[in-house]
Structures are given as C-alpha cells and as structure tokens.
BAMARLUM-349764 format. One record per residue (C-alpha): y negated, z negated, x; residue in one letter. Coordinates in steps of 0.1 Angstrom, whole numbers, padded with zeros to 4 digits, always signed. Layout:
! BAMARLUM-349764
YZXA;...
! end
This chain:
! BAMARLUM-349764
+0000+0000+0000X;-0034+0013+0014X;-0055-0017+0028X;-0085-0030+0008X;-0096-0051+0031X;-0097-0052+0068X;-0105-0075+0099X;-0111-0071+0134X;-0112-0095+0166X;-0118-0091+0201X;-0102-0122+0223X;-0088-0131+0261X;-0113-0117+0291X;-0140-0088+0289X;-0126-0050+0297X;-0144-0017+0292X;-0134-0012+0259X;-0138-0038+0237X;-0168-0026+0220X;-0163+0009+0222X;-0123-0004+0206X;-0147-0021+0179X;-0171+0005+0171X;-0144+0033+0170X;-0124+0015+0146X;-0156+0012+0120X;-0161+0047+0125X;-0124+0060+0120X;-0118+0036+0091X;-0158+0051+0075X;-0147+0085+0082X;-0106+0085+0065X;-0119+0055+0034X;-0150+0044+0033X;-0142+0019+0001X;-0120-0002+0025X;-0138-0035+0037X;-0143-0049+0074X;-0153-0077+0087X;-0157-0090+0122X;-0145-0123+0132X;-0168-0136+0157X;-0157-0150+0190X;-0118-0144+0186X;-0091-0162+0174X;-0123-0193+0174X;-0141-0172+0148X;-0109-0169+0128X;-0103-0203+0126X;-0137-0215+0117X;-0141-0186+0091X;-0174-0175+0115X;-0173-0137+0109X;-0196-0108+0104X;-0198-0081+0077X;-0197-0044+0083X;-0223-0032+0065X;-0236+0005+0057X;-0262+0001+0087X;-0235-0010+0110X;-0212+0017+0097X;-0239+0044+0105X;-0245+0031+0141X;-0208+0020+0151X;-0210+0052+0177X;-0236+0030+0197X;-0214+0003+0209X;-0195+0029+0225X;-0226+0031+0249X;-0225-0007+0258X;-0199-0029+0279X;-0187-0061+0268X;-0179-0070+0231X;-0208-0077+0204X;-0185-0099+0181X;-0178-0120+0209X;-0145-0131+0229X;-0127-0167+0235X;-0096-0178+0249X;-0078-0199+0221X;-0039-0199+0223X;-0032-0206+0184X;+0002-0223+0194X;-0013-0251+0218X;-0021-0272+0189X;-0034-0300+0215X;-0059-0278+0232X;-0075-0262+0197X;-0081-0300+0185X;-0094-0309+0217X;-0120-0282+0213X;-0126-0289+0178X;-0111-0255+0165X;-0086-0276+0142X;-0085-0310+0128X;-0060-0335+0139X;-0024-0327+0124X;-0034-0291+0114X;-0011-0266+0125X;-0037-0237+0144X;-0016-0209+0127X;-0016-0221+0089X;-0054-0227+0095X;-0054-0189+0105X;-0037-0176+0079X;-0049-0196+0049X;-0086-0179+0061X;-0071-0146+0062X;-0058-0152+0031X;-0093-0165+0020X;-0113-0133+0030X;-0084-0115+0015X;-0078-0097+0047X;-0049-0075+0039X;-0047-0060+0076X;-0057-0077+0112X;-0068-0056+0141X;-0066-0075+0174X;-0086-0061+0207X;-0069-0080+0236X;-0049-0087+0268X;-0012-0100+0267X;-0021-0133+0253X;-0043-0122+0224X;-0011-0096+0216X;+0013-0125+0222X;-0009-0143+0200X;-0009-0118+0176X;+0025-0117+0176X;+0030-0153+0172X;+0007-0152+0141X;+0021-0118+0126X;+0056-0137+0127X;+0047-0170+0113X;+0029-0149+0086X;+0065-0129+0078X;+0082-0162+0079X;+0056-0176+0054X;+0057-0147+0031X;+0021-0136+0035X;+0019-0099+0030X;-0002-0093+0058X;+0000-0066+0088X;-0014-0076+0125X;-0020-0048+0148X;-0028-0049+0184X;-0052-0029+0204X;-0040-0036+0245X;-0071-0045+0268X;-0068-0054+0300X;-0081-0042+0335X;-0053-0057+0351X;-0028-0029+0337X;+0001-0053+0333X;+0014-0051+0301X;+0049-0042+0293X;+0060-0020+0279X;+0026+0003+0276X;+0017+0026+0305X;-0025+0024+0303X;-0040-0003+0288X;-0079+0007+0276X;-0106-0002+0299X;-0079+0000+0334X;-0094+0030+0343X;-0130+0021+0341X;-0128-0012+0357X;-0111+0007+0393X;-0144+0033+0388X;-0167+0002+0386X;-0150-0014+0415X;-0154+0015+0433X;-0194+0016+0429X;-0195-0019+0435X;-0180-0017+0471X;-0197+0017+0479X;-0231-0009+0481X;-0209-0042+0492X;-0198-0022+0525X;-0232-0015+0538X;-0232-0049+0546X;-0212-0041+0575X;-0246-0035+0594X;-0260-0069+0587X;-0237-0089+0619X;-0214-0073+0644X;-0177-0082+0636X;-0179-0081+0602X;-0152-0090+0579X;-0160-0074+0543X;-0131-0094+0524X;-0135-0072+0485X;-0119-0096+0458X;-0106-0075+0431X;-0090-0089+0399X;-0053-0087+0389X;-0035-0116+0385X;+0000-0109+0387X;-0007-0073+0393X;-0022-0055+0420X;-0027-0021+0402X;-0065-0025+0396X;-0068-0033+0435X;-0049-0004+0444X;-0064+0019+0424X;-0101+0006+0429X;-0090+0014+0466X;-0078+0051+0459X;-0109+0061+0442X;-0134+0041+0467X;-0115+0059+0495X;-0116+0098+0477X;-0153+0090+0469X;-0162+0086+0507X;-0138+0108+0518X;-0166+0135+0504X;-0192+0118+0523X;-0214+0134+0554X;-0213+0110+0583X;-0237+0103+0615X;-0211+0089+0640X;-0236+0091+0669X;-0261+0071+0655X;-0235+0044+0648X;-0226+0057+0605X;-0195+0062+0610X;-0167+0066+0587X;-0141+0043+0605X;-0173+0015+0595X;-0168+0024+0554X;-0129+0028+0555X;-0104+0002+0540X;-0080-0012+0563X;-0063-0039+0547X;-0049-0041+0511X;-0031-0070+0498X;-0018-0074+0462X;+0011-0096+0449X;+0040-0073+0449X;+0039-0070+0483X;+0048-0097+0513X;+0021-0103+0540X;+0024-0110+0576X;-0004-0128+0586X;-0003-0124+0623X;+0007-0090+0627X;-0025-0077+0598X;-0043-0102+0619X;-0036-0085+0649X;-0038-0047+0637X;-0070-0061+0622X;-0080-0071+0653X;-0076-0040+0668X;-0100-0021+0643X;-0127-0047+0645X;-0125-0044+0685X;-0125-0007+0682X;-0152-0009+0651X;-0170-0040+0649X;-0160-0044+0614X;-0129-0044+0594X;-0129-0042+0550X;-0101-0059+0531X;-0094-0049+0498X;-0073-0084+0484X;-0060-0087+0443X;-0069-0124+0430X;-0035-0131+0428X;-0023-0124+0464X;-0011-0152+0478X;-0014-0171+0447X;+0018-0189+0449X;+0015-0201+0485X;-0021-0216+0480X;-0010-0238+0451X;+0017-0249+0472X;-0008-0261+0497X;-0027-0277+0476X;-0003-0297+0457X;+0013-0303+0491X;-0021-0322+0498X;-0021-0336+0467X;-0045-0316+0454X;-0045-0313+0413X;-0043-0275+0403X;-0061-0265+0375X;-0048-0243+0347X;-0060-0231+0312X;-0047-0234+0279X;-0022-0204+0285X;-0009-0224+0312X;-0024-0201+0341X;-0037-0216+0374X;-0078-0210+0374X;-0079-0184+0403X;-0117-0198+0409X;-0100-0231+0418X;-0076-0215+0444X;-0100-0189+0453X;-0076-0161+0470X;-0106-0139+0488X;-0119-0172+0505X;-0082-0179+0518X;-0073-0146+0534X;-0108-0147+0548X;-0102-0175+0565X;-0066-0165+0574X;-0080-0136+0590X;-0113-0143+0604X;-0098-0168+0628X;-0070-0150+0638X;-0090-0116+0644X;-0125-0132+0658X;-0149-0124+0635X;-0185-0137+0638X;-0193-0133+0603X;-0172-0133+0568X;-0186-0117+0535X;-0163-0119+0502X;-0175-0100+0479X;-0163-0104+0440X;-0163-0073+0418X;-0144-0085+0390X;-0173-0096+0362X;-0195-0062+0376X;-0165-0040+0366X;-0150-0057+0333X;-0184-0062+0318X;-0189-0022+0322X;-0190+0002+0295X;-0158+0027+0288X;-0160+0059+0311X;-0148+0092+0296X;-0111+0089+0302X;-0114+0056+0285X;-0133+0066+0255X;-0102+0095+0251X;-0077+0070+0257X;-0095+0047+0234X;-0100+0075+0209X;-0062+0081+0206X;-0050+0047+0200X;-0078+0035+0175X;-0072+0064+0157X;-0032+0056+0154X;-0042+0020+0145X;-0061+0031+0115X;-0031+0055+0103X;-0007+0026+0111X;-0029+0004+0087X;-0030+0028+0064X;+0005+0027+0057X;+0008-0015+0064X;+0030-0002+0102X;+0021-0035+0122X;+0022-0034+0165X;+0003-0034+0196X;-0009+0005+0202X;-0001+0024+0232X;+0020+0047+0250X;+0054+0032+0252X;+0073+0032+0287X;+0108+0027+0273X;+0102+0052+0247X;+0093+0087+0268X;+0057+0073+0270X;+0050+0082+0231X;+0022+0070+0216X;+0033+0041+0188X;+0032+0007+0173X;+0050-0008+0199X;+0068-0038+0185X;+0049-0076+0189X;+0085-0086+0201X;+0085-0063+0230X;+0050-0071+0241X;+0047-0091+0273X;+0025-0098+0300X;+0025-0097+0335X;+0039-0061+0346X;+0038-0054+0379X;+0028-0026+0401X;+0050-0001+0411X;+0046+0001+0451X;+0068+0028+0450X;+0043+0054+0434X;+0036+0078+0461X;-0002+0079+0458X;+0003+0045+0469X;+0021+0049+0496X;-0002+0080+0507X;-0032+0053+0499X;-0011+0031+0527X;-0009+0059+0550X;-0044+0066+0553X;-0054+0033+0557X;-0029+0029+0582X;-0012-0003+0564X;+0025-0007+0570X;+0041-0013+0540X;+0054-0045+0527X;+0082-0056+0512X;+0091-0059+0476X;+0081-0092+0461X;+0090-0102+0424X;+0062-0111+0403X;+0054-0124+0369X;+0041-0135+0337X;
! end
C-alpha cells in the first residue's frame, strides 16, 4: 500500500551526502506523489525520540535542489544507539524504565509515519535495523529503509557508500596546501591523519588521487620545488602490519636525501597496540555509546609521529588532520550520481512498502537493491590486494605489509 506519510533522519558522523541524500529524497518523492507527507526529524534518532521534527512544506519542496549545493546535514545529526537504554536516560532522551525503541515507535506511530528513511553509517543502519525488527515483532505496519553514508567505505555488503568518493577528493585538496609546509623547517615530518577506523580505504584512496593530482604538476627542482619534497612515502592503514624500524629507517633515508618525508596514516592504524599501552599504564580508554574507543583520546597521527620522528631524526613534526575538512564537504559529481541512483530506488522501494539499506550489493553481482537490515554490518575492510593499490605502493616505494584482520 502506497505511503501517505513519510519520514526522514540523518544520524552517526557528517559525509558528503547527507543533505544532498535529504534534498533528493524531497525532490523524488514531489516529483512521483506529491500528496505523500514528509517530515524531518531533527537531529537523528534524538529528534525521533523527543518528537522534534520539521515539516516539508511547499517552499521546501521547491528549493530541496539547494541542499545538494551544501555539505553537512540541515536536519541535524546525533549519535544515539536506541538499544543502550542506560546511555539515552543518561542523556535525557528517555525516561527511567522506558524502553528507547517503544518510545521510537509509539512517535512514529503518532506522526503516523507509514515509512522511515534513515541517512547513515553502519550504526544508524544497524540501528535501523534494530528498530525495523522490534517494529515487525510488535506488529506495527511500518517499513524502515536505509540510505548507507560513510566516508570510511566499510560497510558490508555494499561496494560505495555515498559521500566515499568525495571525502578522498577533499582530502586530497587539503594535503595539496598541508605539504607546502615542508618549507617551513628542514627535516620535516608532514604526518597527514586521515579518517577510517577500521578501514584504510579512504586513506588509500585520498593518497591515489593526491598523488595523480601532482603527478600533473610542473616542477622547479633547481630552485629547491622539487617533486621528491610533495610525494607520499609512507602509508599506514589497519589492514596492514608495520615495522617500525625498518619505515623508520627507509624513512630515514628520504628525509636524508630530501629533508622531508610525508606520511599518509588512517586513524585507526595502530589502534589496537596504543590502547594496549595505555591500559598497560593504567590509563582508562575512553569509548562512546557504540562501544568504540574515542580515536581523539588515543590519537593515532600523534603516535606514529612520534614513533618515527625519533627514529628518523626529524627536527620538526607537523600532523595534520583532514578528517572534519573532508566530511563536512559538499557531494562531488560522482556522488551526486551515486546519490541520484540510490535515492531514487528508495523512493520506489517505499512505494511498494520493500524495507533495506540501499546500495549495490557485493554478494549479489553488485546490483543495486534493498539489501536486507540483517546483512548489514559495519567494519569492512580494505582490500590490499586491489592492484591500484599495490601500484599506489610501488610508486611510493612502500614494501607491502602483511595481511592483518580487522573489524567491527
């Protein structure tokens, strides 16, 4: 049965899609039915809970095409997990003995939302999931379906989640500025801290583009600009092992031959064997409601700088964070096509009441589909075995490392 009513949320970190994800939806469902209702929780699953939303009115509908010019999300983001009951009465989403989920679904039930559109990472789909199935098991005829952002890339089983693509182009164009620094002290170690948690595809490819981009640049090598200054010679992400002292030591050699050496590092390199440390030290390790350690607490880029400043000599260390500059961009064109496609299967999905999370599905010859809630998971690694990866490698002059298991 055709929806009357509709809702739509945007939840878990910013990407470069969220309010072109938002405004595209208002479009599609204005252009196919413009009788059906939407409203806009605001802030997430927080908005949902407190029954804080906005509605889509005819102005809105006529200038949804704007958001697609802006980054960030206009109805707002939070992280809420709506089974950690203890952390949503903490925060005052819930009252004492109120289940997070039943308060969710008796206001969807109050707006008389008949279908829910979530705009998220793996833990506002799992969430989604979580409430979809607590709906079906409480025989409320509503249908969830899932929109997959993240810059990280790690979600299983869909091959591009929106806004990937636009983050490694932002990183890019932040580090093209970032490695000029290399002028400002001799032996300079540029340490670029990309994001990716349990994944190191956004580091990787924000490293393949930065390096085609300059590979098309002129150079002055006898006045001192030369390329070997601008190149990327280290890149560490968690699927791959590290040897300190022998990157230290081919490091070492650059920065002799050089004077400078740039490191490309994923936020969660290393991860595992600084929290180690700390608790070895007795240090407490903090971690959100989702249960993940707070990488600004562990602080990944500071470690390896360390690591390899000593080791290598350096007179001066620069880490450079491009991780809020890239997600808080708006969608480049490749997005806004990718974006394009999956919105406009979500609307014919909730058209006919098909619930999922959107994308093109890796165990299913990469078709684009409601990809069940139960198959939705987070923390897909990179495959090092791609070979623009290992050309990446080659011309940075990186030995490769080996395979280490990471994950959600």
């Amino acid at each position: 049965m055709k929806p009357k009513k509709v809702a739509i949320l945007t939840a878990g970190g910013l990407a470069p899609c969220l309010n072109s994800a938002v405004g595209g939806l208002i479009e599609r469902y204005t252009e196919i039915d413009p009788s059906i209702e939407i409203i806009c929780y605001r802030s997430g699953y927080k908005g949902l809970l407190q029954g804080n939303s906005i509605e889509v009115t005819d102005v809105i509908r006529e200038d949804a095409s704007i958001l697609h010019q802006f980054g960030g999300s206009a109805i707002g983001n939070s992280r809420v997990k709506l089974t950690n009951v203890k952390d949503c009465v903490k925060r005052g989403l819930v009252k004492e003995g109120q289940n997070p989920q039943q308060v969710a679904a008796d206001q969807l039930i109050k707006d008389k939302v008949d279908v829910l559109h979530t705009i998220g990472g793996d833990d506002t789909n799992t969430a989604a999931a979580d409430l979809a199935k607590f709906l079906k098991e409480n025989n409320y005829d509503l249908t969830v379906i899932g929109l997959p952002k993240t810059i990280d890339n790690d979600v299983f089983p869909i091959k591009q989640s929106l806004g990937a693509w636009t983050a490694a182009e932002e990183g890019s164009i932040f580090f093209q500025n970032a490695v000029n620094e290399h002028n400002a002290n001799p032996r300079m170690l540029i340490v670029h801290e990309v994001m990716g948690r349990n994944c190191g595809w956004l580091t990787a490819a924000t490293a393949r583009i930065y390096m085609d981009t300059i590979n098309d640049f002129d150079f002055v090598p006898e006045i001192g600009l030369a390329k070997e200054r601008f190149d990327v010679h280290g890149l560490y992400i968690p699927e791959m092992s590290i040897d300190l002292d022998a990157e230290a030591a081919r490091l070492k050699a650059i920065m002799d031959d050089h004077d400078g050496v740039n490191i490309f590092v994923s936020e969660g390199a290393g991860v595992s064997d600084i929290v180690k440390k700390m608790e070895a030290e007795g240090q407490e390790v903090p971690r959100d409601a989702f249960g993940h350690v707070k990488l600004d607490a562990v602080n990944p880029g500071k470690y390896f700088a360390e690591q390899f400043a000593k080791k290598m000599g350096a007179e001066k260390v620069l880490v450079q964070k491009s991780g809020y500059y890239a997600r808080a961009a708006a969608a480049n064109d490749d997005d806004l096509r990718l974006i394009k496609s999956c919105v406009d299967l979500a609307v014919e999905c909730a058209l006919r009441r098909e619930g999922g999370v959107i994308g093109h599905d890796e165990d299913n010859q990469n078709i684009l589909r409601a990809i069940e809630f139960e198959r939705i998971k987070g923390g897909k690694p990179f495959d090092t075995d791609l070979e623009w990866f290992d050309e990446l490698l080659a011309e940075i002059g990186q030995p490769k490392g080996n395979r280490v298991e990471v994950g959600h």
